[in-house]
Each structure stands twice: as C-alpha cells, then as structure tokens.
DOVEXTOR-326021 format. One record per residue (C-alpha): residue in one letter; y, x, z. Coordinates in steps of 0.05 Angstrom, whole numbers, plus 5000, padded with zeros to 4 digits. Each point is the difference from the previous one (the first is absolute). Example, Ala and Ser with C-alpha at 12.3 -4.5 7.8 and 13.67 -1.06 7.14 Angstrom:
<recs>
<rec aa="a" c2="4910" c1="5246" c3="5156"/>
<rec aa="s" c2="5069" c1="5027" c3="4987"/>
</recs>
This chain:
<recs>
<rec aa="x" c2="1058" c1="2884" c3="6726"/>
<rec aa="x" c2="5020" c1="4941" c3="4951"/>
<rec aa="x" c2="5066" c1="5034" c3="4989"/>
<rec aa="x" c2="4969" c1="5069" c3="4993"/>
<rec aa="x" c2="4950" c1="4979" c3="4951"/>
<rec aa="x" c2="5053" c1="4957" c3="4954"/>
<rec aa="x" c2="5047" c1="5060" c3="4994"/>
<rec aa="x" c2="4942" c1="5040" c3="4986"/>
<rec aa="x" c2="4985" c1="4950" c3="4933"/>
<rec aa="x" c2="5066" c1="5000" c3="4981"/>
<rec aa="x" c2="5001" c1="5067" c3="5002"/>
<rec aa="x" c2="4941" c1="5009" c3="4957"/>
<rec aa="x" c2="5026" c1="4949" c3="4950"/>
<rec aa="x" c2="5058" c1="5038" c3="4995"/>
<rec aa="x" c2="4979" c1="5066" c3="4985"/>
<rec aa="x" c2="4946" c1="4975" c3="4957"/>
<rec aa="x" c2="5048" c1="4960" c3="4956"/>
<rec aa="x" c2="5042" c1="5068" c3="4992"/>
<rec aa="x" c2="4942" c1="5031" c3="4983"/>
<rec aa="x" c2="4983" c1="4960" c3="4950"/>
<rec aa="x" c2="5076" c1="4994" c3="4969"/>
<rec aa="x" c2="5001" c1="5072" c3="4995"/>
<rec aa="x" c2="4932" c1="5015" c3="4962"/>
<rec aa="x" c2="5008" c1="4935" c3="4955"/>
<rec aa="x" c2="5003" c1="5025" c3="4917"/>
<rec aa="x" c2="5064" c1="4975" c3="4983"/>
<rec aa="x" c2="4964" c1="4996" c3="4928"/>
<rec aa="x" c2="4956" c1="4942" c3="5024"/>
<rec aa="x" c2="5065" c1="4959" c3="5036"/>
<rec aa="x" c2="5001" c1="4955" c3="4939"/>
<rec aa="x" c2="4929" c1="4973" c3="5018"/>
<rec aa="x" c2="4956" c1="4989" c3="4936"/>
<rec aa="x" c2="5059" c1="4988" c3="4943"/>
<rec aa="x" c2="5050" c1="5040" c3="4975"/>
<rec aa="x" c2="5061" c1="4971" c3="4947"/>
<rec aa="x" c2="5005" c1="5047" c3="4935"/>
<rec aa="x" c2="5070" c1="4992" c3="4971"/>
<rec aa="x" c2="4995" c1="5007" c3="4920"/>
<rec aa="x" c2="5041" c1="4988" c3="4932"/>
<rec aa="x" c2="4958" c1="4947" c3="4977"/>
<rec aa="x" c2="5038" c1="5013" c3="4927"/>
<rec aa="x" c2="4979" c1="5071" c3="5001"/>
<rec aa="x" c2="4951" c1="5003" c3="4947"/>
<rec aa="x" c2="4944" c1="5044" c3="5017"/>
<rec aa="x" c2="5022" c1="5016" c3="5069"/>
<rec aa="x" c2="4993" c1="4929" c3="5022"/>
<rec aa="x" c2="5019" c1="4936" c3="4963"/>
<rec aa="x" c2="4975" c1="4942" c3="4980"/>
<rec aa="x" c2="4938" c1="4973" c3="4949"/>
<rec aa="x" c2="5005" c1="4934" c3="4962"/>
<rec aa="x" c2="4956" c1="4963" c3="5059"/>
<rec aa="x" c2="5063" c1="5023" c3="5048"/>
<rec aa="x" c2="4953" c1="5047" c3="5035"/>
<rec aa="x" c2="5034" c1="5059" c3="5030"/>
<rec aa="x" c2="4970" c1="5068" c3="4962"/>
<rec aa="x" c2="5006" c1="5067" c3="4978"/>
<rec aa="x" c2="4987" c1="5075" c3="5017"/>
<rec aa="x" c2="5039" c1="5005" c3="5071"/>
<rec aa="x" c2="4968" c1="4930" c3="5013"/>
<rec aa="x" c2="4922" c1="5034" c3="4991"/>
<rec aa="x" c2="5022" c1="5053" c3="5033"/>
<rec aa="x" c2="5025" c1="4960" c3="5069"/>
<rec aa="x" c2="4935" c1="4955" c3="4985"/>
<rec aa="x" c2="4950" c1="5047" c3="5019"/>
<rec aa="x" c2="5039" c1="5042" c3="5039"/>
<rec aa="x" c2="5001" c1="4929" c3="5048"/>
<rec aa="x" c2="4932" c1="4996" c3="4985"/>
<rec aa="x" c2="4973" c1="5067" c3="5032"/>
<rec aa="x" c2="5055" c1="4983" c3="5059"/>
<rec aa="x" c2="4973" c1="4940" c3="5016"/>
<rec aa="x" c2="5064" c1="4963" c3="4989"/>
<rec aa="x" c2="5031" c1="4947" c3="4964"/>
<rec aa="x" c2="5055" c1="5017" c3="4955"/>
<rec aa="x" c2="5045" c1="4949" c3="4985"/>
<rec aa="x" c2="5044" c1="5009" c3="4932"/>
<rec aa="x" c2="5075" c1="4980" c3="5006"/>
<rec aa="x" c2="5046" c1="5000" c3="4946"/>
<rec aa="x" c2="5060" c1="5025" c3="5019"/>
<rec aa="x" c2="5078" c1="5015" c3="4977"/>
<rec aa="x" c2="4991" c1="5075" c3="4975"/>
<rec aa="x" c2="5072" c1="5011" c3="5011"/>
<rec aa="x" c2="4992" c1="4983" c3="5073"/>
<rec aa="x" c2="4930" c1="5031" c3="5016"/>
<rec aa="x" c2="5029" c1="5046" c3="5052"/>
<rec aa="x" c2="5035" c1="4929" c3="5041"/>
<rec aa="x" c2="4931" c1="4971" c3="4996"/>
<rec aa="x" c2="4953" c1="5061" c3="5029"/>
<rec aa="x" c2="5052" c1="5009" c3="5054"/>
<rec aa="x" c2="5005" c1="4930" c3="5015"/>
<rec aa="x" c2="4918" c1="4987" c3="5010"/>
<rec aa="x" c2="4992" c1="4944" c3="4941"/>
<rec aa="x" c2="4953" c1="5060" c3="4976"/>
<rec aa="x" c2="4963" c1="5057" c3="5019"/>
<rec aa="x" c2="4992" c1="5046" c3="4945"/>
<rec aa="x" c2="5031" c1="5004" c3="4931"/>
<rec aa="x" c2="4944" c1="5016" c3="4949"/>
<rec aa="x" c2="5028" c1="4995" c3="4927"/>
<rec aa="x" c2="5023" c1="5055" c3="4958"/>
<rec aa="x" c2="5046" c1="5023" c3="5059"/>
<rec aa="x" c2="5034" c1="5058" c3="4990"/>
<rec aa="x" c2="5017" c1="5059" c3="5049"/>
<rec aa="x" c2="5064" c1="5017" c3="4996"/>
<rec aa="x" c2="5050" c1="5024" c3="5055"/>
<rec aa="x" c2="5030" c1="4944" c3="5000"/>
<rec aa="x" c2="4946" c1="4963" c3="5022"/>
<rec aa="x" c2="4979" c1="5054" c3="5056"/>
<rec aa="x" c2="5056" c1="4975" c3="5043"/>
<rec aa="x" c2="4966" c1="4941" c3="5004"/>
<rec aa="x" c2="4920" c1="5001" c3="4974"/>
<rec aa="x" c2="4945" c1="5037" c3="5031"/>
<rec aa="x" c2="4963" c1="5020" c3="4934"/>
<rec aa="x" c2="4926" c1="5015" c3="4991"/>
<rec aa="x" c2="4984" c1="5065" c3="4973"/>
<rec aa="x" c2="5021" c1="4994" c3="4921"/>
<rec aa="x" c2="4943" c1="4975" c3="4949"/>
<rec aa="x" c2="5025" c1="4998" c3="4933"/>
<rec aa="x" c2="5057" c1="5033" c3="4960"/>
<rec aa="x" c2="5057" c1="4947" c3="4972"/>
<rec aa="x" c2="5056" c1="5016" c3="4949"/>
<rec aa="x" c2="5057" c1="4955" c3="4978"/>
<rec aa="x" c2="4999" c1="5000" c3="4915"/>
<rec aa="x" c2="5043" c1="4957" c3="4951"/>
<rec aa="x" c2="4979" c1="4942" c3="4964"/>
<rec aa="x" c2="5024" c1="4967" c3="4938"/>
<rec aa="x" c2="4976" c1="4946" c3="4948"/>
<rec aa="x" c2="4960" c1="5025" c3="4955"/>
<rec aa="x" c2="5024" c1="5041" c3="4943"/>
<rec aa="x" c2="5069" c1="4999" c3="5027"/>
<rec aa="x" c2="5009" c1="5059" c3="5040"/>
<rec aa="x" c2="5077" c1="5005" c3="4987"/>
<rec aa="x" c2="4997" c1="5080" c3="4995"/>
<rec aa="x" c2="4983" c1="5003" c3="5075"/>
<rec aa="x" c2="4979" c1="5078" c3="5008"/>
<rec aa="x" c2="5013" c1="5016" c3="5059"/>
<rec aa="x" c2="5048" c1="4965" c3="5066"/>
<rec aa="x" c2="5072" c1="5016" c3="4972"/>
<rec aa="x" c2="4981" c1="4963" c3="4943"/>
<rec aa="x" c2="4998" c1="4929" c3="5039"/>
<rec aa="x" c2="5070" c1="5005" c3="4995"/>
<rec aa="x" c2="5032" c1="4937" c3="4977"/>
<rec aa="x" c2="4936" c1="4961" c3="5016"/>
<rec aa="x" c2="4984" c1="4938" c3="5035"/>
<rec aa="x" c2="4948" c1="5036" c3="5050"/>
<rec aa="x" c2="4953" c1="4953" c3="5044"/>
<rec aa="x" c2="4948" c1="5006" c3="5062"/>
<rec aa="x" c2="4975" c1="4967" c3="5059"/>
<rec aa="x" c2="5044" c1="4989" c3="5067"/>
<rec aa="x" c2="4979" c1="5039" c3="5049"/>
<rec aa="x" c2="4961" c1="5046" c3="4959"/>
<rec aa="x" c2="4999" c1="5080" c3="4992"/>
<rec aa="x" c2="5035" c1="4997" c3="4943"/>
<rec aa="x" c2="5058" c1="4956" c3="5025"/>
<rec aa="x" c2="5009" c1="5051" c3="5056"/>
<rec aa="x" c2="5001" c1="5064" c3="4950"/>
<rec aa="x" c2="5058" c1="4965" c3="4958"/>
<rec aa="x" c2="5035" c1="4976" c3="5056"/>
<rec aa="x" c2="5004" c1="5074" c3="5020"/>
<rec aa="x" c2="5023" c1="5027" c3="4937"/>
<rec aa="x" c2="5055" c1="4963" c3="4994"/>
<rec aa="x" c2="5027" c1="5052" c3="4942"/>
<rec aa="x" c2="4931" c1="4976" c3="4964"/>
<rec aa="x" c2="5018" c1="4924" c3="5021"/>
<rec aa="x" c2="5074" c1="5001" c3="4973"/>
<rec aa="x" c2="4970" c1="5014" c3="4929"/>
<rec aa="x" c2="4967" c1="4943" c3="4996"/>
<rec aa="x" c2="5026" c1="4938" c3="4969"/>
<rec aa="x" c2="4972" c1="4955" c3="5055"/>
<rec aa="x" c2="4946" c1="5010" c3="5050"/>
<rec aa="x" c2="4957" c1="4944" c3="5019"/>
<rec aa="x" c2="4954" c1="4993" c3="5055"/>
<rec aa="x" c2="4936" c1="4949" c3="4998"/>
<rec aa="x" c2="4957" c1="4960" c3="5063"/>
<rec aa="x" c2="4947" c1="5034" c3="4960"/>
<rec aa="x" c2="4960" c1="5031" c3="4938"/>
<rec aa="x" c2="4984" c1="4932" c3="4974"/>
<rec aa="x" c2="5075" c1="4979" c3="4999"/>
<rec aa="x" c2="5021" c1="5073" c3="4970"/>
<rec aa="x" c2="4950" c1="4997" c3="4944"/>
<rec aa="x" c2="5022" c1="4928" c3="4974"/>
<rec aa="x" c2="5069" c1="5028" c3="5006"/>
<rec aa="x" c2="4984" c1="5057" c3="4952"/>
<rec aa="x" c2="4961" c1="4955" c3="4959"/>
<rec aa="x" c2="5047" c1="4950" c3="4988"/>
<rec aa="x" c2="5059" c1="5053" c3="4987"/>
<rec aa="x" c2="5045" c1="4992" c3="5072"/>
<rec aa="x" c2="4989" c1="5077" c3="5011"/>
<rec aa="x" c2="4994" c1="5049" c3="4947"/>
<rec aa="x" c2="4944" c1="5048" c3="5047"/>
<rec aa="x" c2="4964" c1="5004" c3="5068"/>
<rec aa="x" c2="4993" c1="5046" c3="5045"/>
<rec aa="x" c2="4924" c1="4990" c3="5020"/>
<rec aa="x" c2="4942" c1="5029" c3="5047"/>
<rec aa="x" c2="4953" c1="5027" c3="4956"/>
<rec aa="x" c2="4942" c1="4959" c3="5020"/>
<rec aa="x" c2="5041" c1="4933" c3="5000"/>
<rec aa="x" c2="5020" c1="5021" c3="4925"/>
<rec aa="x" c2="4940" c1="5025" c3="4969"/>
<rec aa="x" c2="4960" c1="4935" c3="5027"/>
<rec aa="x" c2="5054" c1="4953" c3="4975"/>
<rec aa="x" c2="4990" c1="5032" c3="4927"/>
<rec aa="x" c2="4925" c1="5000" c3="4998"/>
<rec aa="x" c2="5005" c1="4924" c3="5004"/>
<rec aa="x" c2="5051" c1="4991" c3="4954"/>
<rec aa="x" c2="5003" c1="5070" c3="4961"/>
<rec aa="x" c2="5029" c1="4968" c3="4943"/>
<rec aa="x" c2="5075" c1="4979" c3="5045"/>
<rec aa="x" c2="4999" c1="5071" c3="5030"/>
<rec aa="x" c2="5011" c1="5073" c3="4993"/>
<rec aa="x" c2="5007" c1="5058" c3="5050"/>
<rec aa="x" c2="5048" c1="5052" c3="4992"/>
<rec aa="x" c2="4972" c1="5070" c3="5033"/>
<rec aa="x" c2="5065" c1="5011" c3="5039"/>
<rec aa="x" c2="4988" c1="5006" c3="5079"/>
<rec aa="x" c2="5052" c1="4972" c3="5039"/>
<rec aa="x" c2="5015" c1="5027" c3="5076"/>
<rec aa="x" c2="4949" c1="5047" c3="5030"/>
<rec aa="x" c2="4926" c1="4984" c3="5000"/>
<rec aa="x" c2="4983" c1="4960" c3="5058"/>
<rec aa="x" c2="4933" c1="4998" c3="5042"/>
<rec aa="x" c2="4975" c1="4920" c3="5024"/>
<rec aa="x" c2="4975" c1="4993" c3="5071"/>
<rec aa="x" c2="4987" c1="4944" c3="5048"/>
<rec aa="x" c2="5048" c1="4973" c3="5038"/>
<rec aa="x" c2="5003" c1="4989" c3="5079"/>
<rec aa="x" c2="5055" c1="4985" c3="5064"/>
<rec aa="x" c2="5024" c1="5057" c3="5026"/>
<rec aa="x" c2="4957" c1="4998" c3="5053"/>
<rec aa="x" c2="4940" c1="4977" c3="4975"/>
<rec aa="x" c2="4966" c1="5073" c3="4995"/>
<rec aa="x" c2="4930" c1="4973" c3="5023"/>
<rec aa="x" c2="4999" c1="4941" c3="4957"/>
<rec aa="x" c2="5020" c1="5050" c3="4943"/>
<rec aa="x" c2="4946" c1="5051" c3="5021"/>
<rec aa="x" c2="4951" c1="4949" c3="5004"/>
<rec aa="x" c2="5014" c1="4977" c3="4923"/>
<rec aa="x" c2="5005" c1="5075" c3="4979"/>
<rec aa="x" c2="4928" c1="5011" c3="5027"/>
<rec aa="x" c2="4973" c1="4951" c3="4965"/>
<rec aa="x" c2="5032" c1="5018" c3="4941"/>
<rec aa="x" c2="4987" c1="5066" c3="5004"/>
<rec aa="x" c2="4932" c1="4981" c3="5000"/>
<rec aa="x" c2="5002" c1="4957" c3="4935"/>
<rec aa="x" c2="5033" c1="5064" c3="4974"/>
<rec aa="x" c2="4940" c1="5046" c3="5014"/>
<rec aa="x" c2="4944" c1="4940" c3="4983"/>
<rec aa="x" c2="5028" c1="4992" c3="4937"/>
<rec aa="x" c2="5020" c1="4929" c3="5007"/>
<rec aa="x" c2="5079" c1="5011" c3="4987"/>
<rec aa="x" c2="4982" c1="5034" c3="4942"/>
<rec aa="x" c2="4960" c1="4949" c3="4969"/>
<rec aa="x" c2="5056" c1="4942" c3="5014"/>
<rec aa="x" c2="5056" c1="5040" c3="4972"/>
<rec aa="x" c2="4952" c1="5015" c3="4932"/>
<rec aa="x" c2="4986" c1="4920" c3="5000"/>
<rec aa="x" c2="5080" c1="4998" c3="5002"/>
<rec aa="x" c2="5022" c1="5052" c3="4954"/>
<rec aa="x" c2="4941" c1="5024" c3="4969"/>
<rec aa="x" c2="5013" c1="5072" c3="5031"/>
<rec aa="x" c2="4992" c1="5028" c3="5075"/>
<rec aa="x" c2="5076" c1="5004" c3="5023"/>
<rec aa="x" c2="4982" c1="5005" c3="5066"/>
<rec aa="x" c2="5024" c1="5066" c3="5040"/>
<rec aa="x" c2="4945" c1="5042" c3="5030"/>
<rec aa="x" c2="5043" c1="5055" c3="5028"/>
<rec aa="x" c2="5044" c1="4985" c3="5048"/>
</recs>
C-alpha cells in the first residue's frame, strides 16, 4: 500500500510539474525585471542629462510601458555595433532605442510592430554645405556615421557610392560623429533624422541639414530574441494601448514638439 501510494505522488508531481512547464508565459520567465539595451549617446532616443541620468523619448516610452506591465526595466548602455551579440547572448532582453528594422536585422531581431518613420539626411557645419545637392555629389568627401548604424550598412552596400568618397569613417556614436564634424575630421555625416535635427536645436548655430535622404526610409521598432514572441506581444499590448490612450502621443510631442508616432500599422 506504501509503495502504491508513493508512486501514486510521484506520479502526480510529475504530471503536475509538466503541466505547469507547458502553460507557463514565457513573457513572465524573467520574473519582475527586464534589461533594456540603449545608446546612451543617442540624443533624443536615449542618452544622457548633465545629472548622468539616463533619458530621452525611447526611455519614456519603455518607462511607462514597464509601468502598466508591472515590471522593472532596467536601462543598459550598450555597444550599438554589437546589439545583435548582446540580445542573443541574454545580457538584455529587449533593445528599445531608435532601432531600426531592416532585413538585416530580421535574421536576427524579433521586431515590434513599427512606430515611427526614420530617414538618414546629411549634415554639415553651418553655412558650409560644400554644393551637396544630392548623393553623387559627396564625391571626394570625407563622409562620417555611427558603427553599426543604418547608414553604415547602406554605404557598405553601395560600394560604387563608397569608392567615391575620399574616406569613410565610422563613429561609437552621434556624440563622437558630431565633434568630428565640428572640429573639421570629416567634411559631412550621414545622420538619422531625429539624432540630427535634435543635435542642431541645441546648438543651431554649429549645424545645418542638407534635405538629401540617404538609403530608403526606414520604420523603428522594438527589438526582441528570436524567440521571445510572448515577451514581445506582451510589450506590443501595452503599447498599443498607450497608442490608442493617447499617452505615446503626448511623449513624442514633449520630445519633438509634433506627434511622430504611427497610428496605422
């Protein structure tokens, strides 16, 4: 009877531990903190203030996004350039940050559903725009961006565009490129939009934009592992919901003085 009864526990325990592997969320594995991997030199995306206090658009956005989740999100600057290495690897769980969704990136990123639109423009000191009209004319030019960036991987595919260049140089990030152009190392940078246009409204005197768009027009999602679909459907709920409430909106006007976020997609 002894036996009978302890094979009939273990039994029990078994199949009730299966049961409960098989219906656990994998979205709630990580137990009350998740690790958000960001630029923290990616001015307004996520960088920075002069108290060292890690800020910005993305940042507000993951804030209360963790906040209606019930999680803690912990910020983690990372090495853009590697991103992909550290999402695979587990040091974080989600890149939030100006990311953009390329194909590229698909091999390796689960994305969110896009949320805002993202160019790549041209940027030059101010009143110096070197007759820069249009791409061909960056011929002969010292051209800069960030490593790891959008725009590194569109000039690294057009090598016919590259090979006119008179060098190409590639930066850790923003903050590096923009003292480079300031101080004369590169003659223009290749840019996201919403990197350069912040840069110049704190310093529009150093500054101007050239209306050229580089590459194709790009979409910016959240990233996730490969197979972390129900941690990613978990964040996209939420945010879908601080889409419809309004509450995206009014971030992204606090950032940029205009809605940018996507409403359609």
């Amino acid at each position: 009877m002894k036996r009978f009864l302890l094979l009939l526990l273990l039994i029990t325990l078994t199949v009730s531990g299966c049961g409960g592997e098989k219906g656990a969320n994998p979205a709630d594995k990580y137990g009350d903190k998740l690790v958000v991997g960001i630029d923290d030199e990616y001015a307004p995306m996520g960088f920075r203030d002069a108290k060292g206090e890690i800020i910005g658009f993305d940042v507000d956005l993951a804030k209360e996004a963790s906040k209606r989740m019930g999680v803690k999100f912990e910020f983690l600057p990372i090495d853009w350039n590697n991103k992909e290495k550290e999402l695979e690897s587990g040091r974080i769980d989600i890149i939030w940050n100006g990311l953009d969704i390329t194909p590229e990136r698909k091999e390796h990123i689960l994305y969110s559903k896009p949320y805002m639109d993202n160019r790549q423009i041209l940027l030059v000191k101010k009143d110096n725009n070197q007759g820069i009209r249009a791409e061909s004319d960056l011929a002969g030019k010292s051209v800069g961006t960030q490593a790891g960036s959008n725009s590194e991987t569109y000039v690294h595919q057009n090598e016919a565009l590259k090979n006119t260049f008179k060098e190409f140089k590639t930066y850790r990030n923003f903050r590096d490129a923009f003292n480079e152009l300031e101080g004369g190392a590169v003659d223009v940078l290749i840019v996201d939009e919403l990197a350069g246009r912040y840069e110049m409204s704190k310093v529009p005197s150093k500054f101007d934009p050239i209306e050229v768009t580089i590459g194709p027009v790009t979409e910016i999602g959240i990233g996730f592992r490969k197979e972390d679909t129900a941690l990613r459907d978990k964040v996209q709920k939420v945010f879908d919901d601080m889409i419809r409430d309004g509450t995206a909106r009014k971030i992204s006007e606090h950032w940029f003085q205009a809605d940018l976020i996507k409403t359609s997609r």
